[in-house]
C-alpha positions as CSV (number, residue, x, y, z in Angstrom):
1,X,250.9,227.6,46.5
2,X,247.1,229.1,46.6
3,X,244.8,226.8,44.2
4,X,243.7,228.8,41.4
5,X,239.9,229.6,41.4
6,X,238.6,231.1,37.7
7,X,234.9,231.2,36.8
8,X,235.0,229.0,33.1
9,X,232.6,230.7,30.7
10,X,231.8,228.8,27.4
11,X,233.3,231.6,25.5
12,X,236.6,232.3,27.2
13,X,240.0,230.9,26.6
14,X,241.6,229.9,30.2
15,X,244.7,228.3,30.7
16,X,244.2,224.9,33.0
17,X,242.4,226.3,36.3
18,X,242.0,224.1,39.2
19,X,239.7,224.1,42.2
20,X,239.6,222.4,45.3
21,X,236.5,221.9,47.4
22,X,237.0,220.4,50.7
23,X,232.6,219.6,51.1
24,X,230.0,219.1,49.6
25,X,228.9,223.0,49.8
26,X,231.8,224.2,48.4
27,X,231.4,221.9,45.5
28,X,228.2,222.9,45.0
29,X,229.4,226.5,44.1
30,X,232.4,225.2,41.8
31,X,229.2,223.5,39.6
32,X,227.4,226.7,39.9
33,X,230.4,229.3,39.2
34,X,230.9,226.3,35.8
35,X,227.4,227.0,34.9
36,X,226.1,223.8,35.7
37,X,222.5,223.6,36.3
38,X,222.8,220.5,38.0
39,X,221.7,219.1,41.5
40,X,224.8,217.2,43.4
41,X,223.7,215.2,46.7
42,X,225.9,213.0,49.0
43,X,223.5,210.0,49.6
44,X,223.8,209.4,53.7
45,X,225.7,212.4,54.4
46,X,229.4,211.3,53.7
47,X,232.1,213.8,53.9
48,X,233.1,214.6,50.3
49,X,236.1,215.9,48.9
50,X,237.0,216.9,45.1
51,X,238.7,218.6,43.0
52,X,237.8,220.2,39.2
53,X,240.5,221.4,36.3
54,X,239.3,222.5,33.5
55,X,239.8,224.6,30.1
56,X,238.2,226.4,27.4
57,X,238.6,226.3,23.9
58,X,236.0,228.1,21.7
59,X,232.6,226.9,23.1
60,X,234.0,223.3,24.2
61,X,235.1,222.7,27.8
62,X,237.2,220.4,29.2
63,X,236.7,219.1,32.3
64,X,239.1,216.8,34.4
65,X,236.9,215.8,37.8
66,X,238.5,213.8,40.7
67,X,236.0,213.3,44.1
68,X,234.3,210.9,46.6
69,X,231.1,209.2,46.0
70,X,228.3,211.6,44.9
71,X,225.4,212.0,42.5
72,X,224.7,214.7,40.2
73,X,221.6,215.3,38.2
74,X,219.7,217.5,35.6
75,X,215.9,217.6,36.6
76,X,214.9,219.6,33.7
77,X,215.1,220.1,30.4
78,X,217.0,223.4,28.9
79,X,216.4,225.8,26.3
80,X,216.9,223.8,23.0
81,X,219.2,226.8,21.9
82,X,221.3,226.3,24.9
83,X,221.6,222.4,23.9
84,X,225.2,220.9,24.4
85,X,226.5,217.1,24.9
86,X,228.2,216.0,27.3
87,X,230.8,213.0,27.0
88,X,232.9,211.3,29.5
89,X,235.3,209.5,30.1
90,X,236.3,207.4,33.3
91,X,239.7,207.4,34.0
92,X,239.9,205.9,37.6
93,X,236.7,203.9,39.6
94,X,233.5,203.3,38.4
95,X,230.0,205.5,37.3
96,X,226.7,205.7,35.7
97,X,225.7,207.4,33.4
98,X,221.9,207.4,33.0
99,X,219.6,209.0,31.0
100,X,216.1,207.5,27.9
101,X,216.0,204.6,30.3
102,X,219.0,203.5,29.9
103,X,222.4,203.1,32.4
104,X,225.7,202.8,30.7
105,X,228.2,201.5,33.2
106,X,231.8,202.7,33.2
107,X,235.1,201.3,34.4
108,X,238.4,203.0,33.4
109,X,238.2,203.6,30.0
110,X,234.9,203.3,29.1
111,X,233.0,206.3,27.5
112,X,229.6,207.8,27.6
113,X,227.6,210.7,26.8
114,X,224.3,212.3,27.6
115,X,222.4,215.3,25.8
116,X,222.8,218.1,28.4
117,X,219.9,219.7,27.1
118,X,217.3,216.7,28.8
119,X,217.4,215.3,32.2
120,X,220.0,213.1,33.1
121,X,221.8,211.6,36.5
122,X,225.6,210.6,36.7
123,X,226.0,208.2,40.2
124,X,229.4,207.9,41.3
125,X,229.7,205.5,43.7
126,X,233.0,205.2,44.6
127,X,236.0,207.4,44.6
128,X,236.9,208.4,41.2
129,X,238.5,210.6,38.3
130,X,236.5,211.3,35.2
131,X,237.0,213.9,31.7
132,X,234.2,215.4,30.7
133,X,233.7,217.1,27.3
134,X,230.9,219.5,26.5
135,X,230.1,221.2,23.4
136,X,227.1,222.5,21.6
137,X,224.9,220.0,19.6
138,X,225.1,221.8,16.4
139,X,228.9,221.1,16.3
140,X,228.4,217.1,16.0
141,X,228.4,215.0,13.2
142,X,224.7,213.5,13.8
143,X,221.9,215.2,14.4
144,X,220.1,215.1,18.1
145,X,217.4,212.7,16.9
146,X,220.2,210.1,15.9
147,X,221.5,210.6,19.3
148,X,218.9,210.2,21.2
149,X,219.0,206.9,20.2
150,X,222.8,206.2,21.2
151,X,223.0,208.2,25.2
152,X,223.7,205.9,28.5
153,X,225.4,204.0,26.1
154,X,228.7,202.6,27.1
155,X,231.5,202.5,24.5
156,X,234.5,200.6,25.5
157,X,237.8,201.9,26.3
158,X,239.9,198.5,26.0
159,X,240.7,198.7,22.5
160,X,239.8,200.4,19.0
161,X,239.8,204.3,19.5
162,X,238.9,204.2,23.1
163,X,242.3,204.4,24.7
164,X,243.6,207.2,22.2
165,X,240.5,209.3,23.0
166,X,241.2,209.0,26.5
167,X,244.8,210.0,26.3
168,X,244.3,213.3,23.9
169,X,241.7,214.3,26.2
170,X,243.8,214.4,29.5
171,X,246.8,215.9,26.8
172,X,244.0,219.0,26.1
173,X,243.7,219.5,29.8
174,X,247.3,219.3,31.2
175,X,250.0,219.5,28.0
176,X,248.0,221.9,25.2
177,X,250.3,225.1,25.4
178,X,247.3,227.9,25.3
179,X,245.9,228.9,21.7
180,X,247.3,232.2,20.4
181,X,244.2,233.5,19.6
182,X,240.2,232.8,18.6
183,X,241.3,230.9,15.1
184,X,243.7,228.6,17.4
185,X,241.2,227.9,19.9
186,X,238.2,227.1,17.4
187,X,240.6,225.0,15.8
188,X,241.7,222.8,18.6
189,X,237.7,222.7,19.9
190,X,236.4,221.6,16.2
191,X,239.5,218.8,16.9
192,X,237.9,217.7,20.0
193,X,234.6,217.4,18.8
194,X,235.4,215.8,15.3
195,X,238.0,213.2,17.3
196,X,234.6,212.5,19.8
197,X,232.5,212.5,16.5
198,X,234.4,210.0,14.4
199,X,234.5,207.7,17.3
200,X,231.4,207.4,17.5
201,X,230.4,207.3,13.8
202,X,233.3,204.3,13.6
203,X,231.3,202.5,16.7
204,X,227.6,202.8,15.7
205,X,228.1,203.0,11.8
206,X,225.7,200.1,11.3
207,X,222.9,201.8,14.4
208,X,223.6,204.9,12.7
209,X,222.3,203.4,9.0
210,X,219.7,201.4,10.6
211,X,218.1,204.5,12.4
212,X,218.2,206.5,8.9
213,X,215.6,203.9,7.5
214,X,214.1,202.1,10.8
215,X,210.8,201.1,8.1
216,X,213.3,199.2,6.4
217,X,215.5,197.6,9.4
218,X,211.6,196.7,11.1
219,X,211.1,194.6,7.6
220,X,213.6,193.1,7.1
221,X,213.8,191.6,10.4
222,X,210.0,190.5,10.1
223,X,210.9,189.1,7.2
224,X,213.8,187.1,8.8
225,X,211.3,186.2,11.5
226,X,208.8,184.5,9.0
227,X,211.5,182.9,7.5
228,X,212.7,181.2,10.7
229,X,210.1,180.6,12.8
230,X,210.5,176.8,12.7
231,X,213.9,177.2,13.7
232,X,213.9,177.0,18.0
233,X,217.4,178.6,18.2
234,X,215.4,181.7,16.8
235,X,216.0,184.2,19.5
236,X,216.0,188.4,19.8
237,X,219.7,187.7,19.8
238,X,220.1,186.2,16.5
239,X,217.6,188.1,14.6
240,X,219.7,191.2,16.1
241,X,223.0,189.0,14.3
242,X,221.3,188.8,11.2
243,X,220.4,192.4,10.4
244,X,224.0,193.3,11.6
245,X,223.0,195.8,14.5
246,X,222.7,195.9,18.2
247,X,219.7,193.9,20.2
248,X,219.4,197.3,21.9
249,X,218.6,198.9,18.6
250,X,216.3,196.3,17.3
251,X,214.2,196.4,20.6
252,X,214.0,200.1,20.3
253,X,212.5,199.4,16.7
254,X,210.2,196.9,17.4
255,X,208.7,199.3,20.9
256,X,208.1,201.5,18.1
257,X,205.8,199.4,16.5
258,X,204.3,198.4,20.3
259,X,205.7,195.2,20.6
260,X,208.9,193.1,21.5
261,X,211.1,191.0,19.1
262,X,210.6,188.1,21.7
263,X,206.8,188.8,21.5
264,X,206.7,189.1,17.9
265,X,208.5,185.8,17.6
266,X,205.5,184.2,20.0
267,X,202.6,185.5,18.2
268,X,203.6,184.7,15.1
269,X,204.6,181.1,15.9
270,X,201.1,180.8,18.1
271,X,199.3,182.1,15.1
272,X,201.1,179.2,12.5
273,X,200.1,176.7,15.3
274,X,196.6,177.7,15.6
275,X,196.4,177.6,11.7
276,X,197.3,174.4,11.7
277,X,195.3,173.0,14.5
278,X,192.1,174.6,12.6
279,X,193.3,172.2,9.6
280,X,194.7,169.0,11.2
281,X,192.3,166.0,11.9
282,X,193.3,165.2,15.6
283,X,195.4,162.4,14.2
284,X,198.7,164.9,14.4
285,X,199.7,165.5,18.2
286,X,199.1,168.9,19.4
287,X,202.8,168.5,20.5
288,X,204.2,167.9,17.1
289,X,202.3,171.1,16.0
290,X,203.8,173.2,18.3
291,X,207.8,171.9,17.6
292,X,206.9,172.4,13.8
293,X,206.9,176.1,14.7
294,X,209.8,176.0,16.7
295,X,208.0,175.5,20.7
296,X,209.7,172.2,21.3
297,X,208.4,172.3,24.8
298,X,205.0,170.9,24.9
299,X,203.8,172.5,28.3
300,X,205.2,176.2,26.9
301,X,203.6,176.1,24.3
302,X,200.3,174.7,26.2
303,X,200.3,177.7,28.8
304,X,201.5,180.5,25.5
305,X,198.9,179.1,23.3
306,X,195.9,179.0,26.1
307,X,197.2,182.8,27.3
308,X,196.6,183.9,23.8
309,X,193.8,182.1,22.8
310,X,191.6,181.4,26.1
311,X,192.1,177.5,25.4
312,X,194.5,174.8,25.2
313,X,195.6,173.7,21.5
314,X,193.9,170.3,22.2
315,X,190.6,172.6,23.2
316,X,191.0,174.6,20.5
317,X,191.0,171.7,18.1
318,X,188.1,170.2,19.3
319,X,186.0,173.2,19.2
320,X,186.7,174.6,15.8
321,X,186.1,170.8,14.7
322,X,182.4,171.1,16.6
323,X,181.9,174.6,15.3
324,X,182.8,173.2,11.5
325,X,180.6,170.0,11.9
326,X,177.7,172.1,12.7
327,X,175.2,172.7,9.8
328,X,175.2,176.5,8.6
């Protein structure tokens, strides 16, 4: 039997449609005829096969891909009224999604999304098969600032929600009998999109309330800071812990303010050493003063306090002593 060839508009209702491409040009047509504005490459040249089914309900597509190795990327930005996410979902071999700086790496199961609207790359380095859902932004539960925050982020497929998504996505592609007419299709689509919406809400609830008051989440972690700065198993890691959100997150809030959490951590413990240096009387080892502030390690905190202060605690003690000695 002839594979069946059908141009998928976001509008249309299509019953599954399949497409083969037997190279790399010929796939390069299939994402153009799916409206695609995408670049695909081969790195080195490799012969490529793949093949694309796909269906329409409302304005969400479907997508089930299967192909060799390839890389596809989106160079430039679209029209914010033509916005649309894209999620996906690897069901054999392994992929990248990449886009903010960030890489989310997928094995089977795993699920990812990117804002279709920004640039964005997708390296498939191996053989695989991978659902893709795209739908626009407006139909989401969070709004595209929140989820800026949350593409390239891998969401794991080996338990919670992930394996039910996974499933109900292939059952919409192969198994969903075709909607009788535009109130059954927007109904299935808003099904796919609230299914994909509560997922994530259920994974990133805490990022989610976090990003709706970052002043507050950059507090209270500086508070928790200041708090524990004695403490030497203070790390990024547990401060992350302790306000109940991802390290990922709390590094994003901190580049906000132009720092790190690790180099927050530093300067303020450097800056409660050097306070005490300026008050001690020599009698109290410069190494004690560091592992009061958590720098157990005499020659760390040596080489951090001399980077930030252009001289070594035991330097720095002796001048501000000479300074104070002098008569004003």
């Amino acid at each position: 039997m002839q594979d069946e060839v059908r141009d998928v508009a976001p509008t249309a209702a299509c019953p599954p449609a399949t497409v083969v491409a037997r190279n790399l040009e010929e796939w390069r047509g299939v994402v153009l005829a799916h409206h695609l504005p995408v670049v695909v490459d081969v790195p080195g040249g490799r012969p490529f096969s793949g093949t694309l089914t796909a269906r329409t309900f409302d304005a969400v597509v479907v997508r089930e891909f299967e192909a060799r190795p390839h890389v596809v990327a989106q160079t430039s930005a679209m029209l914010a009224d033509d916005g649309c996410y894209k999620f996906g979902v690897q069901l054999d071999g392994y992929s990248l999604f990449c886009q903010d700086g960030r890489e989310a790496a997928l094995t089977p199961g795993d699920l990812a999304f990117c804002d279709a609207t920004r640039p964005y790359e997708l390296v498939f380095r191996e053989s695989f098969r991978m659902l893709t859902v795209m739908f626009p932004q407006a139909w989401f539960s969070f709004g595209p600032d929140t989820m800026s925050h949350l593409t390239a982020t891998r969401f794991s497929g080996r338990g919670g929600a992930g394996p039910i998504i996974a499933q109900t996505l292939r059952d919409v592609v192969r198994r969903v009998a075709e909607p009788a007419g535009p109130q059954a299709q927007r109904e299935i689509a808003r099904t796919v999109v609230g299914l994909l919406s509560g997922y994530v809400g259920a994974c990133c609830a805490e990022e989610i309330a976090a990003l709706a008051a970052p002043e507050t989440l950059f507090s209270r972690a500086t508070e928790f800071i200041a708090a524990h700065l004695a403490d030497p198993q203070l790390t990024p890691a547990a401060v992350a812990r302790s306000q109940h959100v991802s390290l990922r997150l709390l590094q994003r809030e901190f580049a906000a303010h132009s720092t790190s959490v690790a180099g927050w951590i530093r300067e303020q413990r450097l800056e409660r050493c050097r306070g005490d240096l300026e008050r001690s009387d020599g009698r109290i080892p410069v190494g004690e003063v560091g592992a009061r502030w958590g720098l157990i390690d005499a020659g760390t905190f040596s080489k951090a306090f001399k980077a930030a202060y252009g001289a070594s605690p035991r330097e720095y003690r002796i001048v501000h002593r000479s300074t104070m000695r002098q008569p004003g």
